[in-house]
N, C-alpha and C positions, 0 to 999 in steps of 0.2 A: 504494500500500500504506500502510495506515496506522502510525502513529508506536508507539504504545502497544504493549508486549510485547503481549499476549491479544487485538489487533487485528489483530497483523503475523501472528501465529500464525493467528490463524482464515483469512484470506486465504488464505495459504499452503495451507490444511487442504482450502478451499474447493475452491481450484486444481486441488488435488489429487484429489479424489471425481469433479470433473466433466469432471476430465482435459484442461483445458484450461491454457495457460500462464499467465495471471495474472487476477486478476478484483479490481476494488475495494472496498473495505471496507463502502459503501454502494450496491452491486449489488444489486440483490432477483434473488437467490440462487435462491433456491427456484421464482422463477417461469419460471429458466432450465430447456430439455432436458433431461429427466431429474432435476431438481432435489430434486425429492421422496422420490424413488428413492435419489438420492445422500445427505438428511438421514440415512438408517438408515446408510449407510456410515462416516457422518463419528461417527454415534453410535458405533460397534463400534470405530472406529480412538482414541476418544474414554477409550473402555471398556477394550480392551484395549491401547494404549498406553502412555497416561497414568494411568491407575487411576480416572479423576474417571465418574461415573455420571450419563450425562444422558437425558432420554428425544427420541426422534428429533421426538415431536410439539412440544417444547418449541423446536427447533432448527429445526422448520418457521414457528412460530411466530416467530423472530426475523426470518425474512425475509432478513438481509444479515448479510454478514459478522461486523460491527462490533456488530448486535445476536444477534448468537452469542457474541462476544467479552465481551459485559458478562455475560449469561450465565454465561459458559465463569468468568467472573475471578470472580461470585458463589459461585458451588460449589467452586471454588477455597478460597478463603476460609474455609468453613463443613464440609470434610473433614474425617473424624474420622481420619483417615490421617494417617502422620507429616507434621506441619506446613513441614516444612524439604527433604524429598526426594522428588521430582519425577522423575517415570520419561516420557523427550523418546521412548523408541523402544523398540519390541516388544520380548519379551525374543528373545536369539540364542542355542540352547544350544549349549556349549560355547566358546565365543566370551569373552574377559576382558573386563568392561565399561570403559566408560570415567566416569571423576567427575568432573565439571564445574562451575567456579564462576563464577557472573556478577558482572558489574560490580555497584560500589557502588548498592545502591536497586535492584537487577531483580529480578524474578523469576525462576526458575530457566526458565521457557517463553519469555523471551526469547530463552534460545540454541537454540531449534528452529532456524532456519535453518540451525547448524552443525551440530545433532544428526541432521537428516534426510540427513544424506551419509553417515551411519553405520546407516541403517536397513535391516533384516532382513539386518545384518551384523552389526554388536556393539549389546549394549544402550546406552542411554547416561542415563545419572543425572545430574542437576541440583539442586544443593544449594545453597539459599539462605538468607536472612540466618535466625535465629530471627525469630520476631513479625513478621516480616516480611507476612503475610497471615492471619496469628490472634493475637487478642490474649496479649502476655505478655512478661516481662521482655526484651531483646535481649540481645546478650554486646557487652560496651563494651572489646571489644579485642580484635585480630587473633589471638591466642592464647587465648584462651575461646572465642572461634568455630571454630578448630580443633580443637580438644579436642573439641567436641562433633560434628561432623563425623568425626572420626575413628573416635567411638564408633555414626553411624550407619552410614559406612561397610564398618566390619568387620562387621555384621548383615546386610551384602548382601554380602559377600565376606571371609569369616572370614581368609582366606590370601592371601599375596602371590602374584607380583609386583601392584602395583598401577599403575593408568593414570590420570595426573593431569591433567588440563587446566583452566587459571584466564584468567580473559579481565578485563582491566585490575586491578577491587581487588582479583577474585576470584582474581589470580596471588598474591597475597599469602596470601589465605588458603588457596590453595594449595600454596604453597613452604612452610607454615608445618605444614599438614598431612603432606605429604612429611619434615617432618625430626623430626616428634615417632611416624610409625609406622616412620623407619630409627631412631629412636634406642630405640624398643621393641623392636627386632629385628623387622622385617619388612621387604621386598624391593619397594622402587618400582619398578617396569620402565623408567618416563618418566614426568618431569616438564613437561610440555607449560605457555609460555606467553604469552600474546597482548596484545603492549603494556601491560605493565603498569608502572607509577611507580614507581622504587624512593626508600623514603623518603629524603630527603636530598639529593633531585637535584629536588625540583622546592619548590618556598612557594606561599604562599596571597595575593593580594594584598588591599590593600582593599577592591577589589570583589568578594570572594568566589572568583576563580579560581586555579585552579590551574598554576601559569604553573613549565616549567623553570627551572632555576637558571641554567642556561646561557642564558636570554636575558633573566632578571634581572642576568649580568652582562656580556652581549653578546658573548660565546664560546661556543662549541660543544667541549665537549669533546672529543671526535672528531678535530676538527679544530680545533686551538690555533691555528693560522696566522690563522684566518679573521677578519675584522677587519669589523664591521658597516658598511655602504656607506651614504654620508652622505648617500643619496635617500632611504634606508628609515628607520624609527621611530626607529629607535637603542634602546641599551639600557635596559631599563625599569629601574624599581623597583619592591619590594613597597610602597612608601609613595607611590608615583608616581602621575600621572594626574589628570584630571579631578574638581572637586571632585562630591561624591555629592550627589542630589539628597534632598530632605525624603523624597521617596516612596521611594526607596530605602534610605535609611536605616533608614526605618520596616520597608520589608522584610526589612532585616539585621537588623533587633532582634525582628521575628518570631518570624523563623526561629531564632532563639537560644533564646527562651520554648520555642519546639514542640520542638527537638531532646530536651531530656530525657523528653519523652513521649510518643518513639518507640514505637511496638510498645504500652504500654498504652491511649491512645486509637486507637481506628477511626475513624481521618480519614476521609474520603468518597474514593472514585474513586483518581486518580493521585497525589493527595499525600499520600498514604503512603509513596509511594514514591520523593517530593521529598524527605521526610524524614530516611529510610534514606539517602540517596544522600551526606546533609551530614554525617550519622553516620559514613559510608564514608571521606568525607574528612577528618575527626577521627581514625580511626582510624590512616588511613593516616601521618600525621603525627605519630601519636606510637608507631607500631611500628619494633621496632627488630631487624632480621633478624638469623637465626645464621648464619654460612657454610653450604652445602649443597652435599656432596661427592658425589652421585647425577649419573644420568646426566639430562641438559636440555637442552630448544631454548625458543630462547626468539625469538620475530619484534616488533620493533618498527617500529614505522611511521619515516615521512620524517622527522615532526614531533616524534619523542622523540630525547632527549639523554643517553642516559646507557650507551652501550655499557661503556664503562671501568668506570664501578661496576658493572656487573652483574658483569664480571670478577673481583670484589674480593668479592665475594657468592660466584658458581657456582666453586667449587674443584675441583669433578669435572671429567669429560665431560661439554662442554656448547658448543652450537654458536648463535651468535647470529644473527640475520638484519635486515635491510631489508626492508620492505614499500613499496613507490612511492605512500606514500597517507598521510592523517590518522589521528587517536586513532577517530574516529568513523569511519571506513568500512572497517576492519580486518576486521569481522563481517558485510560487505556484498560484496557480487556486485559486481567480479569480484575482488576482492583474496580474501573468502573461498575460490575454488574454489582460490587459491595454496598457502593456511596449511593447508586439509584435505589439498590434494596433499602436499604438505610432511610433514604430519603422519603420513600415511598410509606413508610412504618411513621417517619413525622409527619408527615401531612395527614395521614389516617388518625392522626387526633387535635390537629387543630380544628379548633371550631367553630362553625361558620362558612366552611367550605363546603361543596362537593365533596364526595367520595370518590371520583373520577379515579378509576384504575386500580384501584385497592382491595 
């Protein structure tokens, strides 16, 4: 499967029309069983969906997955539709949607693989960055991007309770969203979210990553006892490590130039969304959370450090979890089918919702 959100998506889409278990990004699609057949399917699932308008000869035309996917991400792009919300699954009437935020730099069709577990059960909306895929200013802070979220949000669901799900930055603009529509007076049902950094538990180092605090200072909060083992790395620093190379360098001083003009140049292809992503982590680093007294689950992986803070954050009801896995395979098979079981068991008891799929 390939790497690129609108890559991983079309596979998956492909999969799906030809009803088979998994097919490669560069399969010539169409020359399979029914393949042709199955374009007009993928259009209507395409159509009614996602909202995007494509014609079935144009998708027989691509041939493979991957050239569906350049496609699919061109008309993306060039939608006269709200540029920021992204409908992953049919609508379900009756049924209370769910609002979805993706990691820093995706797209909101990155998180199909979590949305199609929710399909011809609840709708599910994917809201991502502004400018993100049309040109125009971004919002330069975790709080401007909620605000305006907030305001497309209530245009799809004027009234509460409301169903929140943030997947790593997108927990932030998530939690941020949740506490400026309970402080308007309206009703979160659940704040759903999925490893996400709380600022202050993790720094930036020279090279660019984003590295816990807790193994910038060789502790794990969690577990204060723990004493790093004198076979392994030992404790880093933000100023630590190998000196940087000229090429890399040059790379850091890039990406510094291009950050401020996010969203108004159309980079070409994926680095637009390298962009967004360095934006994500600027952002993250300089937002500064309120407590949030609503009811929350929250699942971090093996490799996140910061249970105690979330504590210090979630003042409500709110339940924390372990996942046996990385930052990066949270939103992958098989740790996904855990967080949507999971998920699926909190929404079966908030109240005031639908039952939708439980």
């Amino acid at each position: 499967m390939g790497d690129g959100p609108y890559e991983m998506a079309a596979t998956l889409l492909w999969a799906r029309v030809l009803g088979v278990a998994a097919t490669g990004p560069h399969d010539d699609v169409v020359g399979a069983p029914g393949g042709e057949a199955a374009a007009g399917e993928l259009a209507a699932i395409l159509r009614d969906e996602f909202g995007v308008v494509l014609a079935a000869s144009e998708i027989v035309a691509a041939r493979t997955p991957a050239g569906f996917a350049a496609i699919w991400a061109a008309q993306q792009g060039e939608a006269d539709r709200h540029p920021t919300v992204v409908p992953l699954t049919a609508a379900a009437p009756g049924s209370t949607p769910l609002f979805c935020f993706p990691e820093a730099g995706a797209p909101a069709i990155a998180l199909l693989p979590f949305a199609r577990h929710f399909a011809a059960q609840r709708r599910v909306y994917g809201l991502q960055a502004h400018a993100l895929e049309q040109r125009g200013i971004p919002d330069w802070s975790v709080a401007a991007a909620a605000r305006r979220h907030v305001a497309e949000l209530r245009l799809l669901q004027p009234t509460g309770p409301y169903l929140l799900v943030g997947h790593s930055f997108g927990g932030l603009i998530a939690l941020e969203v949740a506490r400026l529509l309970r402080r308007a007076g309206h009703e979160v049902g659940l704040l759903a979210l999925i490893d996400t950094y709380l600022p202050g538990t993790a720094r930036l180092t020279r090279t660019g990553a984003i590295i816990p605090t807790s193994q910038l200072e060789g502790r794990h909060p969690d577990r204060p006892a723990d004493i790093p083992s004198s076979a392994g790395p030992g404790p880093l620093a933000a100023d630590e490590g190998p000196a940087l190379s000229p090429r890399v360098v040059a790379d850091r001083l890039r990406q510094l130039v291009e950050l401020p003009l996010a969203g108004v140049v159309r980079f070409r292809g994926t680095h637009r969304y390298d962009i967004f992503h360095n934006q994500g982590r600027i952002l993250t680093m300089t937002y500064r959370p309120h407590t949030y007294e609503g009811r929350t689950v929250v699942w971090l992986a093996d490799d996140h450090d910061e249970i105690e803070a979330w504590r210090g954050v979630l003042t409500g009801p709110a339940s924390l979890r372990r996942i046996p896995g990385d930052h990066r395979a949270v939103l992958r098979q098989p740790l996904l089918a855990e967080v949507v079981a999971g998920l699926r068991a909190e929404l079966a008891a908030v109240p005031g919702i639908d039952t939708a799929g439980h």
